[in-house]
PAZATOR-733398 format. One record per residue (C-alpha): residue number from 1; residue in three letters; z, x, y. Coordinates in nm, 2 decimals. Layout:
BEGIN
SITE	NUM	ALA	Z	X	Y
...
***
This chain:
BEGIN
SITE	1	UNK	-6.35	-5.66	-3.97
SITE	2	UNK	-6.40	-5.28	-4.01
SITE	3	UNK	-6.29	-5.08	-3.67
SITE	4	UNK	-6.66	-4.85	-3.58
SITE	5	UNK	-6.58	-4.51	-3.67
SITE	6	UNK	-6.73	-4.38	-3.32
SITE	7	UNK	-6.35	-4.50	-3.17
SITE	8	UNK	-6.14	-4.25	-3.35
SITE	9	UNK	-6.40	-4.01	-3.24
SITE	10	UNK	-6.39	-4.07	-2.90
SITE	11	UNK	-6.02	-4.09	-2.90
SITE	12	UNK	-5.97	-3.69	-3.04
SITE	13	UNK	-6.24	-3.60	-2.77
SITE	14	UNK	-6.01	-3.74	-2.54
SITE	15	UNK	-5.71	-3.61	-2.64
SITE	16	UNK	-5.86	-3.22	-2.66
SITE	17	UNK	-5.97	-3.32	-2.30
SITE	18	UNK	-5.63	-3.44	-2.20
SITE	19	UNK	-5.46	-3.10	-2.41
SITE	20	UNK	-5.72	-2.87	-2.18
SITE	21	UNK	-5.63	-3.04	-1.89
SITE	22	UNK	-5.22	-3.00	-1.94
SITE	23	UNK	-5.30	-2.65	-2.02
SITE	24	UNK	-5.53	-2.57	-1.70
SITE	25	UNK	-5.26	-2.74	-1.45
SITE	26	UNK	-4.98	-2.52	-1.58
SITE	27	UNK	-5.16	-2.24	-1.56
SITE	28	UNK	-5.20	-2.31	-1.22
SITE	29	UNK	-4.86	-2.38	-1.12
SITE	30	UNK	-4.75	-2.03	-1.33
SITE	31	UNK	-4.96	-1.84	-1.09
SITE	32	UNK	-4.88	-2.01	-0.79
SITE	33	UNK	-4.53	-1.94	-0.86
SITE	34	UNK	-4.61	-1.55	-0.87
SITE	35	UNK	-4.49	-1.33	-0.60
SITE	36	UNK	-4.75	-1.22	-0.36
SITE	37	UNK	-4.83	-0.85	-0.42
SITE	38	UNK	-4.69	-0.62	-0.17
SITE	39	UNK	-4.87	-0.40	0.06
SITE	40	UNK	-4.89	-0.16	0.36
SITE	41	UNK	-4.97	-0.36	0.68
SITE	42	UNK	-5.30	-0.21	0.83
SITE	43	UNK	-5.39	-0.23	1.18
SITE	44	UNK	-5.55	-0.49	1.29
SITE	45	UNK	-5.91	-0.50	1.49
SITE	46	UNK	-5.76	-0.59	1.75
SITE	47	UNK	-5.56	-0.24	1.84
SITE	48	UNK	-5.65	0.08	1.95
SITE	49	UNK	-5.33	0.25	1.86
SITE	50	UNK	-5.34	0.54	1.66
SITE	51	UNK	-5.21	0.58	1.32
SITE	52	UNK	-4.94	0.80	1.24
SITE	53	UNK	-4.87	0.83	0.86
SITE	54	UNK	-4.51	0.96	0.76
SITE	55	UNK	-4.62	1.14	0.50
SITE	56	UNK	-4.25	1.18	0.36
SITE	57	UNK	-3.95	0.92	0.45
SITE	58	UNK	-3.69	1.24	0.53
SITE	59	UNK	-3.44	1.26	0.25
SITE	60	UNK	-3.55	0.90	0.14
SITE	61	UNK	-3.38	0.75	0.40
SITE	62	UNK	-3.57	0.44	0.50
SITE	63	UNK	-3.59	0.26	0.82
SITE	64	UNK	-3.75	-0.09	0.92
SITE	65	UNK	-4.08	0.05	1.16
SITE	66	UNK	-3.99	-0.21	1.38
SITE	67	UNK	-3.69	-0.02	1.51
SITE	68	UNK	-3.89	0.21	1.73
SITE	69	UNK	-3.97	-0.08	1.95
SITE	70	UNK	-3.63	-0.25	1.88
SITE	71	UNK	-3.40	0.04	1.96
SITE	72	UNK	-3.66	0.25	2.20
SITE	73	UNK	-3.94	0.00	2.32
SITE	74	UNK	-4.20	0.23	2.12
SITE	75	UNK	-4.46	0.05	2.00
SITE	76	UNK	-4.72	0.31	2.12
SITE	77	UNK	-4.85	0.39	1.77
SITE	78	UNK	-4.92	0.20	1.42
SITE	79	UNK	-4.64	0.42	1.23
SITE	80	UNK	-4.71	0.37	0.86
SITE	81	UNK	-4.58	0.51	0.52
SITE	82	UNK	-4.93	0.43	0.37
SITE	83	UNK	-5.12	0.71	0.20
SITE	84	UNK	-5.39	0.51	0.18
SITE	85	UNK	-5.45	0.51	0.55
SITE	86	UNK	-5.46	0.91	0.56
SITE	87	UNK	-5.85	0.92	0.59
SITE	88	UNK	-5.81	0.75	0.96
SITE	89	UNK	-5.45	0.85	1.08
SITE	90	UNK	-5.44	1.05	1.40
SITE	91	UNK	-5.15	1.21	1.29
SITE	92	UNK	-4.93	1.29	1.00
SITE	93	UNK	-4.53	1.35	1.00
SITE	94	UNK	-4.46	1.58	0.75
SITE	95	UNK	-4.11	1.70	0.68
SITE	96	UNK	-4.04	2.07	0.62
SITE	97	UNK	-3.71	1.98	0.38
SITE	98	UNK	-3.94	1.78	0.13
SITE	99	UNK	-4.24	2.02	0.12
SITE	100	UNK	-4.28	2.23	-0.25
SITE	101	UNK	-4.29	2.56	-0.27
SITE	102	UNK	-4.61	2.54	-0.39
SITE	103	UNK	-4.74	2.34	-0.12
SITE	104	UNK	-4.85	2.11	-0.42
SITE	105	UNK	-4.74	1.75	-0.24
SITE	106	UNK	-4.91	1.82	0.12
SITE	107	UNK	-5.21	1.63	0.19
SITE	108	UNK	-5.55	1.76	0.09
SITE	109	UNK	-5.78	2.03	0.24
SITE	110	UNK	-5.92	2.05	0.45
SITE	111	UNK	-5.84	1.78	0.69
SITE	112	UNK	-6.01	1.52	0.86
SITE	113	UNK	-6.15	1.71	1.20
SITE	114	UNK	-6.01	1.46	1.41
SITE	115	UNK	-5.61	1.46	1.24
SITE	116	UNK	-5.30	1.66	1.39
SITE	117	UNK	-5.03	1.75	1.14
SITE	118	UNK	-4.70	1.74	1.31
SITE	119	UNK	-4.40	1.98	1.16
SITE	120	UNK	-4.12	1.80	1.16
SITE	121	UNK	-3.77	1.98	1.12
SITE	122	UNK	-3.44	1.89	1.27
SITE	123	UNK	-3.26	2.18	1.16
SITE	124	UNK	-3.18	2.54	1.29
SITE	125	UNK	-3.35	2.83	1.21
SITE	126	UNK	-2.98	2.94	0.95
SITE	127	UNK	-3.06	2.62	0.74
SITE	128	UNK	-3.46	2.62	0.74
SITE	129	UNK	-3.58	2.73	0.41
SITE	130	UNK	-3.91	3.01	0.48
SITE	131	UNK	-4.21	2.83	0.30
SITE	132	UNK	-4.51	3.06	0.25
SITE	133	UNK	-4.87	2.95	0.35
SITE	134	UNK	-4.75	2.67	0.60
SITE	135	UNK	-4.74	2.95	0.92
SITE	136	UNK	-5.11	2.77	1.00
SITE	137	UNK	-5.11	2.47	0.88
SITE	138	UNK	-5.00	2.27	1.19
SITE	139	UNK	-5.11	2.12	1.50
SITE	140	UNK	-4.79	1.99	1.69
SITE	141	UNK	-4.38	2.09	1.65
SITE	142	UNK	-4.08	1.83	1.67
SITE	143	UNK	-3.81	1.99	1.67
SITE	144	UNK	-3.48	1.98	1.93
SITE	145	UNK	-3.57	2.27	2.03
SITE	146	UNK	-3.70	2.23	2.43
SITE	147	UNK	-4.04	2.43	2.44
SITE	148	UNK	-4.15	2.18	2.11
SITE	149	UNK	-4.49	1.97	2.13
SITE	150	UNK	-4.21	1.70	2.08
SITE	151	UNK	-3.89	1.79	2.16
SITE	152	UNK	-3.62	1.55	2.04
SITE	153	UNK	-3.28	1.51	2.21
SITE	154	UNK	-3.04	1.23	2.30
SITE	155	UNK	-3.04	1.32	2.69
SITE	156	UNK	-2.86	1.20	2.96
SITE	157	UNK	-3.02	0.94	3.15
SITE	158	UNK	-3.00	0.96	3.58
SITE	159	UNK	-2.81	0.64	3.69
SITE	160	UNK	-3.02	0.44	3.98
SITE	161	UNK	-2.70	0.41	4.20
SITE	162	UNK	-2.38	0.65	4.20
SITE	163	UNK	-2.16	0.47	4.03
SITE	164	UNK	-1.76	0.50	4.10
SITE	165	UNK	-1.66	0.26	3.79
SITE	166	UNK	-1.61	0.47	3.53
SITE	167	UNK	-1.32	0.35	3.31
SITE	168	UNK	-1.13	0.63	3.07
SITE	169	UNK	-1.04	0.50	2.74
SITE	170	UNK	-0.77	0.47	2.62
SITE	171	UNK	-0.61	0.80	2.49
SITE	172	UNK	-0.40	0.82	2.14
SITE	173	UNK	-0.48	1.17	2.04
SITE	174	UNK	-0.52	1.48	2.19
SITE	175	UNK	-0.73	1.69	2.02
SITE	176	UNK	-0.97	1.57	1.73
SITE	177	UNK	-1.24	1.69	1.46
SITE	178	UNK	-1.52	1.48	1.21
SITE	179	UNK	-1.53	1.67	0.92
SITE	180	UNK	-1.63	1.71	0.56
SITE	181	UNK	-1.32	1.64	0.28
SITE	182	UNK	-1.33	2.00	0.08
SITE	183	UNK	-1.50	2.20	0.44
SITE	184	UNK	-1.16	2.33	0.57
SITE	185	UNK	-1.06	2.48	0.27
SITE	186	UNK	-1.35	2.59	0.14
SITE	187	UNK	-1.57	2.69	0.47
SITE	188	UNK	-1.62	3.00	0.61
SITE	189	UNK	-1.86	2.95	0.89
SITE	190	UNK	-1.78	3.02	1.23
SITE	191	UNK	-1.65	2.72	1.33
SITE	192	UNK	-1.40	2.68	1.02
SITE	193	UNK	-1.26	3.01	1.12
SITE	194	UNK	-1.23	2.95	1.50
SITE	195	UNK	-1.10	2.63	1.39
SITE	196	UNK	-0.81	2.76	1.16
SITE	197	UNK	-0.74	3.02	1.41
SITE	198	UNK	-0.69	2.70	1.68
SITE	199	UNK	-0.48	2.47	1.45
SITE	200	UNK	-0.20	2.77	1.45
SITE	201	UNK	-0.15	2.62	1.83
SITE	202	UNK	-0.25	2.31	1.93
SITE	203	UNK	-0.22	2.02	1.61
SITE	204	UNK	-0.61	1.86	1.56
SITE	205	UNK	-0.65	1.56	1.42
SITE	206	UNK	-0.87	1.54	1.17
SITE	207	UNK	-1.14	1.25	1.08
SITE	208	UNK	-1.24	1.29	0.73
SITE	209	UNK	-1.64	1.19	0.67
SITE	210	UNK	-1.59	1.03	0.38
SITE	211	UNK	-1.35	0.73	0.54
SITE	212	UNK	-1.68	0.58	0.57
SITE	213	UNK	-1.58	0.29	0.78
SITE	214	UNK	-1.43	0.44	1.06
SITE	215	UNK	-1.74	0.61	1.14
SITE	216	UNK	-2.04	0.34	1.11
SITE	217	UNK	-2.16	0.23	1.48
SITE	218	UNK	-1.87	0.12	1.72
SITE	219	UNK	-1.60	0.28	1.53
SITE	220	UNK	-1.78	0.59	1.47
SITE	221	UNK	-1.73	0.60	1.89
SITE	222	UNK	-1.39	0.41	1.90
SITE	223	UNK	-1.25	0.70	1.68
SITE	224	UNK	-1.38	0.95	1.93
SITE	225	UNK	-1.29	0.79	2.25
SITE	226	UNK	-0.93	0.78	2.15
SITE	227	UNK	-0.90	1.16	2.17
SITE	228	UNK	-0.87	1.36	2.50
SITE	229	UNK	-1.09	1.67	2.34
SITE	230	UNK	-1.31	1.66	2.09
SITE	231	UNK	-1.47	2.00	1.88
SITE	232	UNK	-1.84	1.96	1.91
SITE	233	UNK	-1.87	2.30	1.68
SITE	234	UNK	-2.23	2.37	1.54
SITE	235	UNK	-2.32	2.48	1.22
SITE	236	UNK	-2.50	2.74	1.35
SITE	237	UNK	-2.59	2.94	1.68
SITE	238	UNK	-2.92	2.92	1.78
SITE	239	UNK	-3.14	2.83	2.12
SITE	240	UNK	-3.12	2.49	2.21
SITE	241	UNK	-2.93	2.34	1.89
SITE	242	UNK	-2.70	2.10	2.04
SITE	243	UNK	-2.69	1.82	1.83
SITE	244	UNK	-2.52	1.45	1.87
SITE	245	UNK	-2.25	1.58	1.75
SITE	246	UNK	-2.20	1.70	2.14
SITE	247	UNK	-2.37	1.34	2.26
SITE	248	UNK	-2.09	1.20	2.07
SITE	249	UNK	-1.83	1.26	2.30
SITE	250	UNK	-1.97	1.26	2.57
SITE	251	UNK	-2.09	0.87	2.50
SITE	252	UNK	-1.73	0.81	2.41
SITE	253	UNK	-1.59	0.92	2.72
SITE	254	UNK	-1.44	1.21	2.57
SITE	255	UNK	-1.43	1.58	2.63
SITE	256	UNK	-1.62	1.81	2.40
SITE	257	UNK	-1.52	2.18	2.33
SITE	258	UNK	-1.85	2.36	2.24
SITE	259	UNK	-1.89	2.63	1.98
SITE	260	UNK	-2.29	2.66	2.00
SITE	261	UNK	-2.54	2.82	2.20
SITE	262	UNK	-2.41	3.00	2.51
SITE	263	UNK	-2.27	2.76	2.80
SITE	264	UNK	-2.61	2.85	3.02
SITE	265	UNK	-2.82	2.65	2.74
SITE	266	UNK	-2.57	2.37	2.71
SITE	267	UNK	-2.62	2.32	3.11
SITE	268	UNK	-3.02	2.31	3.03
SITE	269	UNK	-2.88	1.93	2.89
SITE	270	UNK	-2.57	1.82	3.04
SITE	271	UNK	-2.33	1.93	3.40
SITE	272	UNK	-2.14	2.22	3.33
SITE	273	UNK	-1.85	2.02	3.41
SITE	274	UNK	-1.87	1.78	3.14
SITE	275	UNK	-1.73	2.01	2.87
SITE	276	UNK	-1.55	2.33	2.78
SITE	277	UNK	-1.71	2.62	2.63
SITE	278	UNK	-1.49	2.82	2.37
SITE	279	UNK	-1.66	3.14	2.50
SITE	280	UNK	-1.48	3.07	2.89
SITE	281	UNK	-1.17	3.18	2.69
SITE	282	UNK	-1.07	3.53	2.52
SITE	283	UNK	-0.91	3.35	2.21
SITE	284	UNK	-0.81	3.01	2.04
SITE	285	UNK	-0.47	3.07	2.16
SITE	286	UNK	-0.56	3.07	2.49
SITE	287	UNK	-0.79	2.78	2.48
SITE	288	UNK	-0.50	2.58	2.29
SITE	289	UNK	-0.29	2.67	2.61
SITE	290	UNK	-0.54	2.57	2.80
SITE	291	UNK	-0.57	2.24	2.66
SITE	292	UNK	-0.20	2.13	2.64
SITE	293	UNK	-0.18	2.21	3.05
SITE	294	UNK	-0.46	1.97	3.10
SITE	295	UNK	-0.26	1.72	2.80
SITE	296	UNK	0.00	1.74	3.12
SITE	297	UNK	-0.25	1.74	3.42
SITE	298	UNK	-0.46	1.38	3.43
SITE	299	UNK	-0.59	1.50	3.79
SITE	300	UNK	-0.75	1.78	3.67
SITE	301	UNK	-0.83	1.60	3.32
SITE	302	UNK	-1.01	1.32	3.49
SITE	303	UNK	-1.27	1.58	3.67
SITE	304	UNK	-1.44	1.64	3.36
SITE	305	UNK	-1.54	1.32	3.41
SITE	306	UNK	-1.69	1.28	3.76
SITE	307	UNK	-2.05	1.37	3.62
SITE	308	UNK	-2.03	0.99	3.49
SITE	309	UNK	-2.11	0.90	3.88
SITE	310	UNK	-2.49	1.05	3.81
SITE	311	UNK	-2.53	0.99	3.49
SITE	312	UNK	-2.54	0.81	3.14
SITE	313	UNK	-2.49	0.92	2.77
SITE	314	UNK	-2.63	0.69	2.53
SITE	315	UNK	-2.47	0.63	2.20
SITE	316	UNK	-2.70	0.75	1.92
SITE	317	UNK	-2.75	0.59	1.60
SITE	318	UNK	-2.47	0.70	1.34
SITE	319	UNK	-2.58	0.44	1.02
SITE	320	UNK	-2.70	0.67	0.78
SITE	321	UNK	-3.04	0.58	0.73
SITE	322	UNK	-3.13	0.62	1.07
SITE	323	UNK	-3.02	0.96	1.04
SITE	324	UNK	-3.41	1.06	1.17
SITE	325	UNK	-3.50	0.73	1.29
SITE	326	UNK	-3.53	0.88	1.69
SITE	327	UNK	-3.73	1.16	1.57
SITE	328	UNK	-3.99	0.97	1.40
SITE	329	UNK	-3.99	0.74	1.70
SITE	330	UNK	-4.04	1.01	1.93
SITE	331	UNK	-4.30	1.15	1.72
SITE	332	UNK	-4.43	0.78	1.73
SITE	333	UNK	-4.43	0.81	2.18
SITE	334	UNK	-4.64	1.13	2.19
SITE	335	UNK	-4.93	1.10	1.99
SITE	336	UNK	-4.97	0.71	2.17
SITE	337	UNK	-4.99	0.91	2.49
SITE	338	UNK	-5.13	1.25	2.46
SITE	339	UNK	-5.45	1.30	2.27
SITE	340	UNK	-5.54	1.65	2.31
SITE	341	UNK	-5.61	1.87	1.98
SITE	342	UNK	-5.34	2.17	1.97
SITE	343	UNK	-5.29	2.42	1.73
SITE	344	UNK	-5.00	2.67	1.64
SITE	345	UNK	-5.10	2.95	1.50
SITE	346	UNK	-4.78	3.08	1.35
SITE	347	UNK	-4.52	2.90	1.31
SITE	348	UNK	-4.27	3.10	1.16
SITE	349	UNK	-4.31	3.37	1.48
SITE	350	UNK	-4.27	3.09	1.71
SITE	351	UNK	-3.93	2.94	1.57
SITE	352	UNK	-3.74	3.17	1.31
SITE	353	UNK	-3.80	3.47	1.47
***
């Protein structure tokens, strides 16, 4: 008997069907297998912290957010990289280095009423590049220097109890120096020539930068602590720029030699009789005689110490991506706690000059 001709019918309908079907599931397994998109974490309804938007990461070096609370218990603002965000951020962070000439990659004007813009430079008034048309543009300063909206310094902390347990590390080398490869030679800052004047009579031993390893975290401060002096010379000499290359040391256990700021400001920071300012003595030769009688004199050696009774120094961050990590941090403290509107009407007259 003849098979109806409906069946074969039925069958290709069923097949398509079948052939849609296949199609449709893979098509869902291809884009649940997609990576979720990526994007800025807002706040939540919940908080009432304010937003401070980094408008540039500083020299593109990145940190995880989470840091501020991890390495300083700040979690006093919702920090955020998010331009997006800029209509309702409190405050924005934006770094003098990475600002055009032309002013081209600032934010828009005029801004929202409500918003501070906080100028953010680390470095001294030598190594600041004169920008014209920012002199009053912002609302807050952070900055190291100490009359800053937000002043940013690894200081010594006040111990709860005087402490008598100080331990001095053990000591390889007498005198030693961080610097760059090619900067001896080709230098001729202050420091390089004080330096080479120095070296004629006492030996330094020298830490090149690029011997990368022996300067990440503990054996950035291992390297130090092993030396009985240490040169904590500035790149340049201005008011209140004492940088962590004079923490170092002194978070080490080690002696620094100062070239900086006179020894007046360095007392603004630390005891006077925590380190040796090259400006107590006429000449590097005399300084370099000065330094192999203590080399000879532990008593006397071991009072540059006594200030550890009072007081701590805590290690700073040496990886190189959290180069501005405590700044932003600090930045991050501030505008969580103080929400008055300031303005600084020039800023150039207030810092370079």
């Amino acid at each position: 008997m003849a098979s109806s001709p409906i069946f074969p019918f039925l069958r290709a309908i069923l097949t398509v069907a079948l052939a849609l079907a296949g199609v449709v599931v893979l098509f869902i397994m291809y884009y649940m297998s997609l990576p979720s998109p990526k994007c800025y974490s807002a706040p939540t309804h919940q908080t009432n912290k304010p937003i401070m938007l980094l408008w540039f990461w500083p020299e593109n070096k990145m940190f995880d957010f989470r840091d501020c609370k991890r390495f300083f218990n700040i979690d006093s603002c919702h920090l955020t990289d998010d331009r997006s965000l800029y209509p309702r951020a409190q405050a924005v962070l934006i770094f003098h280095r990475a600002i055009q000439d032309d002013l081209s990659n600032l934010p828009a004007l005029p801004r929202p009423r409500f918003q501070q813009w906080v100028w953010f430079n680390m470095d001294s008034p030598t190594n600041t590049r004169r920008i014209a048309g920012i002199e009053g543009l912002f609302n807050l300063t952070l900055s190291y220097r100490k009359d800053a909206d937000i002043h940013v310094r690894w200081k010594l902390t006040v111990k709860k109890e005087v402490d008598e347990d100080f331990v001095l590390p053990k000591k390889e080398r007498l005198l030693c120096w961080i610097v760059g490869d090619s900067d001896l030679k080709t230098n001729s800052g202050e420091r390089y020539t004080y330096y080479r004047e120095l070296v004629k009579h006492v030996r330094v031993d020298v830490i090149y930068r690029t011997s990368a390893e022996s300067l990440k975290g503990e054996n950035y401060f291992r390297n130090i602590s092993s030396c009985k002096f240490y040169l904590s010379f500035e790149d340049s000499i201005h008011r209140d720029y004492i940088t962590e290359t004079f923490n170092g040391p002194l978070a080490a256990g080690t002696v620094p030699i100062v070239l900086g700021p006179p020894r007046k400001n360095y007392e603004n920071f630390a005891p006077g009789t925590s380190f040796i300012h090259i400006n107590d003595f006429p000449n590097a030769m005399t300084l370099a005689k000065f330094l192999l009688k203590l080399d000879k004199d532990n008593e006397t050696y071991l009072k540059y110490f006594n200030w550890q009774k009072f007081y701590t120094a805590r290690p700073h961050l040496t990886e190189e991506r959290h180069e501005f990590t405590h700044a932003i941090c600090q930045a991050c403290r501030h505008i969580g706690m103080n929400k008055e509107y300031r303005v600084v009407p020039d800023l150039y007259k207030w810092f370079l000059l």
